[in-house]
N, C-alpha and C positions, 0 to 999 in steps of 0.2 A: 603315604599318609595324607590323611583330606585333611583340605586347610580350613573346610566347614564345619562346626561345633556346635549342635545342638544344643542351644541355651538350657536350663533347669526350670522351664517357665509351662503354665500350661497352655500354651498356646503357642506356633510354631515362629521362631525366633531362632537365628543363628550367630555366634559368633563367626568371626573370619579370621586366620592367622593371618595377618600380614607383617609382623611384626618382624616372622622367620622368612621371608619370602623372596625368594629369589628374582631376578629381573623377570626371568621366565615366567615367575611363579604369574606376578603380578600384573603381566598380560596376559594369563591364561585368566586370573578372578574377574580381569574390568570385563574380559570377552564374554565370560559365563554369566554376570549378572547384568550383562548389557549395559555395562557403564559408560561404552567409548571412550575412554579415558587413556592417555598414553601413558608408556610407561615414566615418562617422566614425570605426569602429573601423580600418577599412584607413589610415585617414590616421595613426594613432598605429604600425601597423604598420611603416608607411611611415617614419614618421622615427626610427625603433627602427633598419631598417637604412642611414636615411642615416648614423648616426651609426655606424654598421658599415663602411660607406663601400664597400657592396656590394648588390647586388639578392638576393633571395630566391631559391631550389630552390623549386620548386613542393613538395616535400616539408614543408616548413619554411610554406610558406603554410594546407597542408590540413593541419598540424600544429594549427596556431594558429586556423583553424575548426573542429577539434574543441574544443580547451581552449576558446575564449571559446563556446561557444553557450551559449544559454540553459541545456542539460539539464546542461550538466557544471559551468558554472562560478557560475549563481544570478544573473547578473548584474542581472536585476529583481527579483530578490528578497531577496537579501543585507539590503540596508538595511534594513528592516520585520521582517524576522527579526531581527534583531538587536535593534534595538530593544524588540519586542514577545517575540519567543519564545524567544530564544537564555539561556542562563545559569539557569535554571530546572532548581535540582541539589538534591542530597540525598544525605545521607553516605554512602549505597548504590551511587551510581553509580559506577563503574567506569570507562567511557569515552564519550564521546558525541562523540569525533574523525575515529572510523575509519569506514571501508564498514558499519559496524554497530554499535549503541550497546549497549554491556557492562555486565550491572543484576549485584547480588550475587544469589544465590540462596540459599546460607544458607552455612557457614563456609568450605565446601571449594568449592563449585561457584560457576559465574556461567550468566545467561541470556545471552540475546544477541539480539537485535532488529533486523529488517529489513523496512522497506517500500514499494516501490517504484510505478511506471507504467508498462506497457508497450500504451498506449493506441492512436498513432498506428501502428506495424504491425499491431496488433491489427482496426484498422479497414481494411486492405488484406488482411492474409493472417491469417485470426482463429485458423485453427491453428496456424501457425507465430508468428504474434507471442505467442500465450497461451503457447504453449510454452519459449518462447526465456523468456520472463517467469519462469516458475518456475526454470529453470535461471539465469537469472541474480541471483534471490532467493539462490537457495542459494549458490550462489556468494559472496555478500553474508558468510552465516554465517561458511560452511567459510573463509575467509580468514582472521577473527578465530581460527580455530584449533577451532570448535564443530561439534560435530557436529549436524547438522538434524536438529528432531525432531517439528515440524510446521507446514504450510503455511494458509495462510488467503489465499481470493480475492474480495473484495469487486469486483461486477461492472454496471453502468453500462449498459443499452442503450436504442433509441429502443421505442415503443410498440408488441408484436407483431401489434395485429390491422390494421395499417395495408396499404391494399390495394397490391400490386407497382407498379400504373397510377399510383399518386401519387410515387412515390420520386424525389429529386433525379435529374437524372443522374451516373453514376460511383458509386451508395451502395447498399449492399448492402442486403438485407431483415436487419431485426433477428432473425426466425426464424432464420436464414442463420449471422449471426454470433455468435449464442446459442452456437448449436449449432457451431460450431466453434471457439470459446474454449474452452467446455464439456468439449470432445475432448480440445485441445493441452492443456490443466491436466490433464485425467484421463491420459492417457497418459503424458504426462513423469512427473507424479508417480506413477504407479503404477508405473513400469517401473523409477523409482529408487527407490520403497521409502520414502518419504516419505510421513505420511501428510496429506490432506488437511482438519483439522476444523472449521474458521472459516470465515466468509465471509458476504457480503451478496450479494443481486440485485434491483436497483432501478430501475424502469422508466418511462421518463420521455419525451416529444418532444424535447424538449432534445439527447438523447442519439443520434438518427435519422444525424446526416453524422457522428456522433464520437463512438462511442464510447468507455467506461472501461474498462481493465480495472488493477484493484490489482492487485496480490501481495503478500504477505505471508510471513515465515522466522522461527521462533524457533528457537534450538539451545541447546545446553547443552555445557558446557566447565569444566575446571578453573581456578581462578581463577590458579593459578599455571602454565598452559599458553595464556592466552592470547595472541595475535600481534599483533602491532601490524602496519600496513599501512605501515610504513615502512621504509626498510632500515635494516642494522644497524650500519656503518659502513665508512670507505673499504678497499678492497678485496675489499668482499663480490660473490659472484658470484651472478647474474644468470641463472637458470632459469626457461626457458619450458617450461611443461608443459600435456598434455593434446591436444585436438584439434588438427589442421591448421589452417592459417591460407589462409583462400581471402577470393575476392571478395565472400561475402555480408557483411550488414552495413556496407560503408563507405559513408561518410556516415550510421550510424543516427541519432549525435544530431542532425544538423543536421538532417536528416528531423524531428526528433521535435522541432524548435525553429522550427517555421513552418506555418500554419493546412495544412488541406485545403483540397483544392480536387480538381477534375475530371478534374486532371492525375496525382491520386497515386496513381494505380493505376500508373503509372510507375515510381513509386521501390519496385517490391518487388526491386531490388537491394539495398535501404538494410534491407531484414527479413534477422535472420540465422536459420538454419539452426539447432536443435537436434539432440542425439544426448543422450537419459540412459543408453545402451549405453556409452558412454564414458565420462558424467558418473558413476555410481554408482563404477565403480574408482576414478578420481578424488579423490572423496570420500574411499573408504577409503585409497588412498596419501599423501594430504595427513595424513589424522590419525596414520597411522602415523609419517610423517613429527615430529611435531609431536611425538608423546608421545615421541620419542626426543629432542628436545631439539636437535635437528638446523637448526632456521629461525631467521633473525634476523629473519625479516620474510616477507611474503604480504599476496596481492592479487590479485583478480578480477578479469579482463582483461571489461570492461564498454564500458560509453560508450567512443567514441573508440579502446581497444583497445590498443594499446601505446602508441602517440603519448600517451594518457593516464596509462597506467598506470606507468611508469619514469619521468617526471617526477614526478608525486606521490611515489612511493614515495622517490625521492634528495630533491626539495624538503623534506618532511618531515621527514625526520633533518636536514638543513642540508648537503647531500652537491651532488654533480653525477654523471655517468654517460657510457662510453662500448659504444655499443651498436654489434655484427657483425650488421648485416640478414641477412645471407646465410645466417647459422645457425639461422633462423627454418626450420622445418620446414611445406613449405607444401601447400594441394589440388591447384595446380594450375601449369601451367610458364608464364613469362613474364610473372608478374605484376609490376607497375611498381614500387618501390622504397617512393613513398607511398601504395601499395595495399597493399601490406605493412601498414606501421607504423600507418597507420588501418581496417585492418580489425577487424569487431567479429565475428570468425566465433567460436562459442559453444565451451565445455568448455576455457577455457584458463584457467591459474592463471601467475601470476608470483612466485618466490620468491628470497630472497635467502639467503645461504647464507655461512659463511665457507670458504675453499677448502679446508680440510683438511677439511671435511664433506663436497666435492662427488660424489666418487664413492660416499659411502654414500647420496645423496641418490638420484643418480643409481639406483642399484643397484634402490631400493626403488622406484621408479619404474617401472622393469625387470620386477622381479614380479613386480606387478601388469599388468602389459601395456600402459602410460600412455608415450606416446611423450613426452621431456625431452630439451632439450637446453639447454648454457649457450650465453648470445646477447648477455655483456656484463659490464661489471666496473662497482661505484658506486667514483668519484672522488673527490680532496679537494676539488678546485672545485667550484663551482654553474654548471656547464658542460655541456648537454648534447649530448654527441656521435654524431651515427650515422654508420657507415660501412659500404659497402656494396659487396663486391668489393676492396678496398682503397683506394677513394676516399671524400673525407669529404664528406658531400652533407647535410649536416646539422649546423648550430652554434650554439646560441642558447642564453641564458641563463636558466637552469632557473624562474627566477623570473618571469620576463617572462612566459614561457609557462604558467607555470600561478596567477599571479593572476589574470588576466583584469580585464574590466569591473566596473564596479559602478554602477548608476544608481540614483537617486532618481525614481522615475517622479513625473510627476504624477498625480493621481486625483480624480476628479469624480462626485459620487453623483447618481445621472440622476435626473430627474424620474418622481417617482409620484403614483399617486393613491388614499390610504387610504379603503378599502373598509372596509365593516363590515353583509355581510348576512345572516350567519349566522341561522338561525331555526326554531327546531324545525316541520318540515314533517308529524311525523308519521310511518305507515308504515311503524313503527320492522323490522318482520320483514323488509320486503323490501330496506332499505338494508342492514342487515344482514349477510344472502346474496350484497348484492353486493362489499361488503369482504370478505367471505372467500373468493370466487372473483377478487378483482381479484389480478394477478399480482404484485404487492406483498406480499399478505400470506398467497396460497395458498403450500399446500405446496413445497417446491422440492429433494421428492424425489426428483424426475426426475432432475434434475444431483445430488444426494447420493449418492444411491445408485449413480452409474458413478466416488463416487474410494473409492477403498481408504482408510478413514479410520480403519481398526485397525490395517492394517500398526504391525509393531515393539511392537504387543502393549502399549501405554501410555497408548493413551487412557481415560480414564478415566469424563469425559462427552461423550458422543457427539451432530455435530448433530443429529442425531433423538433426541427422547426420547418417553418413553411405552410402552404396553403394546403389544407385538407387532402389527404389522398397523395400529396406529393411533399413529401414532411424531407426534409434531409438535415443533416448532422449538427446539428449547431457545435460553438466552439469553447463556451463557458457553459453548464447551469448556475440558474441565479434561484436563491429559496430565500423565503422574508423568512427569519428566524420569530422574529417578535409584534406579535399583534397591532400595539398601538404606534408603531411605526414602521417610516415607509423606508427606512434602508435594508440592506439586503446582502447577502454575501454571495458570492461567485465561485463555482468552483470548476478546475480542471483536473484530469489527469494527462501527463505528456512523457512520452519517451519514444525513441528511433533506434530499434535496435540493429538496422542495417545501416545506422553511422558508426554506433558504438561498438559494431563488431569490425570497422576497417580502424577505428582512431576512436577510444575512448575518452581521453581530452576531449576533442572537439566535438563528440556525438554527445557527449555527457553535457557540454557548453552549451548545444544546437537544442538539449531539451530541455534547460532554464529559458532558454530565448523561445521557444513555443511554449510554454508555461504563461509567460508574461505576456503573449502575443496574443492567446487564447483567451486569459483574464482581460484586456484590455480593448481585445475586440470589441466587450458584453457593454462596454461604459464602464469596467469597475476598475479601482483601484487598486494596483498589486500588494499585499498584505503580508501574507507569511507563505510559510511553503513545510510541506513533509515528506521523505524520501524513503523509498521501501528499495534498498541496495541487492539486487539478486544476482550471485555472482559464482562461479564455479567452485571448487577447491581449493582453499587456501592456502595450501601447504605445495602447491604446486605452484614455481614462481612468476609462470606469467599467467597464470589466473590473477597471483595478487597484485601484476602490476598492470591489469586491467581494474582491479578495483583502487589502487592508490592512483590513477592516474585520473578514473569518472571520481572519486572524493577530491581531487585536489582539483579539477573543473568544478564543479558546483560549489566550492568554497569558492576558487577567485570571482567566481558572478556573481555567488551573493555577498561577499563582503563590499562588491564593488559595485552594484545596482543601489543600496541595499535591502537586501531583502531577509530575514530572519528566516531560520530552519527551526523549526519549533518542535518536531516530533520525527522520528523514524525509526525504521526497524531495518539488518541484516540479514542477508539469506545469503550463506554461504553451500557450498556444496550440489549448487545444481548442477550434478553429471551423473554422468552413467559411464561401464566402460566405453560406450560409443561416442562418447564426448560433452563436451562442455554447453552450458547454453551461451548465449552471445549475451553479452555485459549489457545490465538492463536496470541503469537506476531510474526507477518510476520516480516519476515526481508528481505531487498531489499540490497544485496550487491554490491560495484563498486569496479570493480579491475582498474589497467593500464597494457595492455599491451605494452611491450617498442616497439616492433615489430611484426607487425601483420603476416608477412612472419614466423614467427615462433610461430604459435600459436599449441595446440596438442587437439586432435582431440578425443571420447571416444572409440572409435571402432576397430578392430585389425587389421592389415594390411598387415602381411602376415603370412604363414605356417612356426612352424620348428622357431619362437622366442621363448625367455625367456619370462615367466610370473612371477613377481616377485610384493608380496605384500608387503608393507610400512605403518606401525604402530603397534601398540600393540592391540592383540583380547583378551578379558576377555569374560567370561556366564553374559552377560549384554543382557536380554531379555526384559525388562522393559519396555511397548509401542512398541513394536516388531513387524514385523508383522508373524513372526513364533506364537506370543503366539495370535495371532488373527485369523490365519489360524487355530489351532491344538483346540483353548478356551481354553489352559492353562494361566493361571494367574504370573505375576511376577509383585511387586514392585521394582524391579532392574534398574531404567531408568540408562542407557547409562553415566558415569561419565568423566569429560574436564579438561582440565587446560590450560587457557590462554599460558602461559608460554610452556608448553608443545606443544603446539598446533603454535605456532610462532614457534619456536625452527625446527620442522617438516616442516613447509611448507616453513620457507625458504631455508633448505637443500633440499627440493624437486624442489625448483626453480633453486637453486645449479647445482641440477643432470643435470637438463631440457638443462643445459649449458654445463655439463662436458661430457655427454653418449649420445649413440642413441637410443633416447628414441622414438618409435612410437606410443605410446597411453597411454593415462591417463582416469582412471575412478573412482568416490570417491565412497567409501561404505558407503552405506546408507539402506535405505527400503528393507527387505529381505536377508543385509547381504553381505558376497565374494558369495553368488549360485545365488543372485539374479543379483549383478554386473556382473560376468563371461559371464552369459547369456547372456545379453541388448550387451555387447562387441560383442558377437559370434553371436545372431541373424543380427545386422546392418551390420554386414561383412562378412556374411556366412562362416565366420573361426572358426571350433571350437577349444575345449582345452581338453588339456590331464593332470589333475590335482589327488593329493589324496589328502583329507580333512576329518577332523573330523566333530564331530557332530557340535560344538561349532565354530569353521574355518568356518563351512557352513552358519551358521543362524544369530551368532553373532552379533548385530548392536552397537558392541563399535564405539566409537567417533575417529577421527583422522587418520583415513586409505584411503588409496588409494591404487589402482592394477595398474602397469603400464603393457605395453608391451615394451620388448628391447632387442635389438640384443645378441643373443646367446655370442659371442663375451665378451660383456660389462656385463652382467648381473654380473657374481662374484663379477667385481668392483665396483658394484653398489650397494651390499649389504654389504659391505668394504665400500666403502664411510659412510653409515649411520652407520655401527657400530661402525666405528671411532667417530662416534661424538656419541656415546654414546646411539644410538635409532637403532630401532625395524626393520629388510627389511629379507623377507626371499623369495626363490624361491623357485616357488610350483609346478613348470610344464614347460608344452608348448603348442604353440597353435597347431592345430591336424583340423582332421576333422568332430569331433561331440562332443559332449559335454559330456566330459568322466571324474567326481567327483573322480573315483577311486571305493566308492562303489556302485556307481549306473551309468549311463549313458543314456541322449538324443537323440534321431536327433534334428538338427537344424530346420527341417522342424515342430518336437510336439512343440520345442521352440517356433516358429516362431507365431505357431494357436492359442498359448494360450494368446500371448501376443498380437496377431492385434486384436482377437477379445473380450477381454475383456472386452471395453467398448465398441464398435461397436454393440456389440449383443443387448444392451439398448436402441441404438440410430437410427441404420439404417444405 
C-alpha cells in the first residue's frame, strides 16, 4: 500500500502516512523525497504529528529537510561551537546573530562580515555554483542593511598536473574547475560592480572529488540603519522581492549535506542559477529602501529558500506567519506547491515592512525595475501557516521547524605515525625554483587579473603589489570603506591545509597566527575574524575529531589574543568514496587601518636598506612546503601562542610608528627564501643575506621581514629586545638575490614564479 495520498485539492498536493510507518518505511519516504533525514530524525518527525493527530503534506516534510540539514541548522556542529567558539565578544561587536556579523567601524559607521561555501555545486557545475556563491555572499551583506564593498574567494582544488586517464570516474579535471570557478566569481562580480580583493588558491590531492570554494563579503552601513534579519512585529507584511522563483536550486542544502559520489552529476537541479543583471538593482533598491527607514526587517532568501527564510525571520522576533503561495511570482507554470516554498532560485530578498509602508516599498521596487510582491502577514502566534489557492496545506510550529537537531557526535583521533625526517639535503638553488613555480606559491595573476578589483574606486591596497609589470602578492588588501575618511579596513584570507592535514590543532593555530600576521603586516589593526569550517563527514569519527580539535585551536587563539569571531559558516561532508578533503578552516581576517596614507606595502623599495627579521625560527617543518618539495616527511607542524603572537604584532605596529620602516612581508609558505624572493621579484631589488639551512626553509609561526633605513635598523632591533622578543638583521637589499650560500638573478626568480601556474592555464 503507498504511503502517498493524493490530497482532495486542485492542484497536486500529497498526504504522506507516516503516522503507520515502519522504521523501514520511513527511510524509504526521506530517501524518495530527498529529505536526507535519518531515521531517527523522521521518528521525532513522526510523533511531532502524531500528537497533531494527522499525517504530514509532503510540503511540510521537504519543509522540515531543509531546516534540519546539516547546512542550515549545524546540527553536528552546534555543540563544539558552542563550547569552544561561540561568546568570544568585545565591546565593538555589534551583532553576531544575523546572516552577518555587525563589527563598529568607528562612530557613525559599522562593517559587516560574511563568509560562506558553495563547494558541493561548485564541484558539479563550477560556473554556476561559483557564481551563485558570490551572489549569495552578497546577499548575506545587503540584508543587514550594507552596502558590498568587497568580495574575497579563498579556493581549494585537487593537483593540476594530474593526467585525465587517472581521474575517478564522475570528477572533473582540476584545470576544468579552476577555470570555471575562476569565470562564475569574475563574471558575477564584475557585472555587479563589486570589487574582487582577497582570496587564496591552494592545491592539494585531497581536493581531486571535492573541491573548495569560499566566498567571502564585507560591506559598510550605518550603525544606526542596520536591519536586523528578523521581523518587526505582528502584522508586518511580508515582501518577496527580486528574481523569479523556478525549480533551480531545490534540495540545494540537502545536496550540500551528503558526500559525493558518481551519482552527483545528477543533482545539477539542486545548483541554482545566477543573474547579477537583476542582483545589482536589487542591491540599489534594498538600500534605498533602507536609508528611507521603510524595513522592520530583511533577509536573503538562501539555504532552503523560503521554507527557511519566513520561519526564521517570525521565530526570531517571537512571532508566527501566515504565508499566500500563490503570490509568489514564479519561472515557470505548474510548479508543485513544495517546489515553490523550497526553492533556492537566486536574486530574492525577503522583507518585512509595516503596512502603512507597503506601497512606498513597493513603489521603489518599481523604479528600479525589481519585480515585489507581498506573499504574507507575521502573526501573534508562533504558528506557521502556508496557504495556497485558498487551502491550508501547511501548519506546524514555527519552533519545531526551525530548531532542528543538535548532536554530540563522537570523535576518535586515528592512529599516526610521528615522522621526523627533515634534513638539509643541500641543492639549496634548485628547491628553490621549485617553490616558486609550485602552484601554491606562483603567481596567481592569471585569475587576478580577470576580477575588476578597483571597481567603486576604494581599494586602496591591491592584490598585486609592486612595480608595474612585476606586481607580486601582497599580504592584506586594504579598501577605504567611507569617503570622508581616511581609515580603512584590511583584509585577509589564511589557511595551510598541509598542516592541518598532519595536526589539526596546531594547523588550525598556525592559521590564526598568519591571519594576524598578514593583517598586521599592511599597518592594520587586528579587528575581528570569520571562519568557513570545511570538513569531511561528520558521522565518521575522525573526521569529527579533525573538526573538534581545528574549533577548539581557533577558540584558544582567540579567546586569548583577543580577537572576536563575528561570522561563519560549516561545511561538513566534503568527501567522495575516494576520500576526505584535508581539514581546511579558512579564516577571513579584518584589520582597521587608522590611516590609509600610512599603510606599508610587501615589496622593497630601495638599494643599500636594512633587512631585518622579527620573531623566533625553530626546525618546524611540519606541512612545510620544503618537506613537499624534497618528500621528506615531518610531524613537526609549526607551534603559536596567542599571547605570544599579540605581544609581537603589537610592537610591530609600535615599530610601524617609531622607525622608517619601508616594507613589511609575513613568513609563511617556503619560509625567509621564499618571502625574500616575492619581496625582490615585485621590486627588482635584490638582497644580500647569509642564512642557514633552518633560517631558509623554516615555516615557524609569528615572523615577519621588514625592510628599513640603514639608519634605524639597530634601533629597531633594540626596540624588540627591550621588550623581551626576537629581531635580528640579516643583510641588505643588493642587486640579485644573494642567500650567502647560493645566489639568483632576479630575472630565474622572476620565470619560476609567473609561470608556475600559467604553464597549466594559458
Amino acid at each position: 500500500m503507498s504511503v502517498y495520498k493524493r490530497a482532495n485539492t486542485p492542484f497536486e498536493l500529497y498526504e504522506i502516512d507516516i503516522l503507520n510507518a515502519d522504521d523501514e518505511t520511513l527511510k524509504r519516504i526521506s530517501e524518495e523525497l530527498g529529505l536526507n533525514l535519518s531515521i531517527n530524525e523522521m521518528k521525532i518527525i513522526q510523533d511531532y504529528f502524531k500528537k497533531k493527530g494527522r499525517n504530514p503534506y509532503d510540503i511540510e516534510l521537504q519543509a522540515l529537510g531543509q531546516a534540519w540539514s546539516e547546512h542550515c541548522c549545524y546540527k553536528s556542529s552546534k555543540y563544539y561551537l558552542k563550547q569552544h567558539l561561540f561568546g568570544i565578544n568585545s565591546d565593538y561587536v555589534i551583532s553576531t546573530k544575523d546572516d552577518a556579523g555587525v563589527v563598529e567601524f568607528d562612530d557613525e559607521y559599522a562593517y559587516v562580515v560574511a563568509l560562506e561555501s558553495h563547494n558541493h555545486p561548485s564541484a558539479i557545475e563550477p560556473y554556476g555554483g561559483a557564481a551563485t556563491g558570490i551572489g549569495g555572499i552578497l546577499r548575506d551583506v545587503l540584508c543587514m542593511g550594507a552596502q558590498p564593498i568587497a568580495l574575497i574567494d579563498p579556493l581549494f582544488f585537487g593537483n593540476l598536473d594530474i593526467e585525465h586517464s587517472t581521474l575517478p570516474k564522475g570528477v572533473k579535471h582540476p584545470v576544468y574547475l579552476l577555470s570555471g570557478v575562476v569565470a562564475g566569481i569574475r563574471d558575477y562580480g564584475n557585472r555587479v560592480g563589486i570589487p574582487t580583493v582577497a582570496g587564496m588558491v591552494f592545491f592539494d590531492e585531497s581536493y581531486l572529488t571535492n573541491c573548495l570554494v569560499n566566498v567571502g563579503c564585507v560591506g559598510i552601513v550605518k550603525k544606526e540603519k542596520v536591519i536586523p534579519s528578523k521581523a518587526g512585529g505582528e502584522g508586518d507584511i511580508f515582501i518577496l522581492a527580486g528574481g523569479a522563483t523556478g525549480r533551480d536550486g531545490i534540495h540545494g542544502v540537502t545536496f550540500a549535506s551528503a558526500e559525493l559520489s558518481e551519482k552527483s552529476e545528477e543533482e545539477r537541479s539542486a545548483v541554482q542559477l545566477g543573474n547579477p543583471i537583476m542582483k545589482e538593482p536589487l542591491i540599489h533598491a534594498c538600500l534605498e529602501i533602507v536609508e528611507s527607514g521603510l524595513l522592520t526587517g530583511m533577509k536573503d532568501l538562501g539555504g532552503g529558500g523560503l521554507s527557511c527564510a519566513v520561519g526564521e525571520m517570525a521565530f526570531s522576533a517571537g512571532y508566527g506567519a501566515e504565508i499566500w503561495l500563490e503570490k509568489v511570482h514564479l519561472k515557470e507554470r505548474n510548479m508543485k506547491p513544495w517546489e515553490i516554498w523550497v526553492s533556492e532560485s537566486q536574486e530574492r530578498m525577503l522583507l518585512t515592512v509595516k503596512p502603512k509602508d507597503v506601497d512606498d516599498v513597493l513603489y521603489i521596487f518599481k523604479k528600479w525595475d525589481v519585480p515585489a510582491r507581498v506573499i504574507g502577514v507575521v502573526k501573534g502566534d508562533k504558528i506557521l501557516r502556508v496557504y495556497y489557492k485558498g487551502y491550508l496545506i501547511y501548519e506546524m510550529d514555527i519552533e519545531f521547524v526551525t530548531s532542528g537537531v543538535e548532536y554530540c557526535r563522537v570523535y576518535k583521533k586515528p592512529e599516526t605515525v610521528e615522522r621526523e625526517e627533515i634534513r638539509d639535503i643541500g641543492n639549496y638553488k634548485k628547491i628553490l625554483l621549485k617553490m616558486l613555480s609550485h602552484p601554491n606559491i606562483a603567481s596567481k595573476e592569471w585569475i587576478i587579473r580577470q576580477y575588476d578589483h578597483e571597481v567603486r574606486a576604494s581599494t586602496v591596497l591591491k592584490p598585486l603589489q609592486g612595480r608595474i609589470g612585476r606586481e607580486g602578492h601582497g599580504d592584506s588588501a586594504v579598501v577605504k570603506p567611507v569617503d570622508d575618511s581616511w581609515k580603512g579596513i584590511a583584509i585577509t584570507a589564511d589557511v595551510n591545509p598541509w598542516m592541518t592535514k598532519i595536526d589539526p590543532f596546531w594547523g588550525s593555530a598556525s592559521a590564526f597566527d598568519e591571519m594576524v600576521r598578514n593583517l598586521v603586516a599592511v599597518n592594520s589593526i587586528p579587528h575581528s575574524f570569520a571562519d568557513c569550517l570545511n570538513f569531511g563527514n561528520p558521522e565518521k569519527p575522525e573526521r569529527m575529531w579533525e573538526f573538534v580539535e581545528s574549533v577548539r585551536a581557533i577558540g584558544w587563539m582567540a579567546k586569548n589574543y583577543p580577537l572576536p569571531c563575528v561570522s561563519g559558516n560549516v561545511s561538513f561532508y566534503n568527501e567522495s568514496p575516494y576520500g576526505s578533503v584535508a581539514p581546511t578552516p579558512t579564516l577571513m581576517g579584518i584589520g582597521i587601518v587608522e590611516d590609509i596614507r600610512r599603510v606599508i606595502t610587501m615589496y622593497f623599495k630601495k638599494r643599500g636598506s636594512a633587512i631585518v627579521v622579527i620573531g623566533e625560527t625553530n626546525h618546524e617543518f611540519g606541512g612545510s612546503l620544503y618537506s613537499v618539495i624534497t618528500g621528506l616527511k615531518s610531524s613537526n607542524v609549526p607551534k603559536t601562542n596567542p599571547e605570544k603572537l599579540k605581544n609581537y604584532a603589537s610592537n610591530l605596529l609600535d615599530a610601524f610608528k617609531r622607525f622608517k620602516i619601508y616594507s613589511c612581508h609575513d613568513i609563511s609558505e617556503g619560509g625567509l627564501a621564499v618571502a625574500l624572493a616575492e619581496m625582490a621579484i615585485s621590486s627588482n631589488i635584490g638582497f644580500d643575506v647569509n642564512l642557514s639551512f633552518v633560517e631558509l626553509f623554516s615555516e615557524s609561526n609569528t615572523r615577519w621581514v621588514v625592510e628599513v633605513s640603514k639608519r634605524d635598523a639597530n634601533k629597531l632591533v633594540e626596540f624588540f629586545t627591550d621588550n623581551s622578543l626576537k629581531a635580528k638583521v640579516i643583510g641588505f637589499t643588493d642587486s640579485e638575490l644573494n642567500y650567502g650560500s647560493f645566489s639568483i638573478t632576479i630575472d630565474e626568480a622572476e620565470k619560476s614564479f609567473k609561470t608556475g601556474l600559467s604553464k597549466y592555464l594559458g
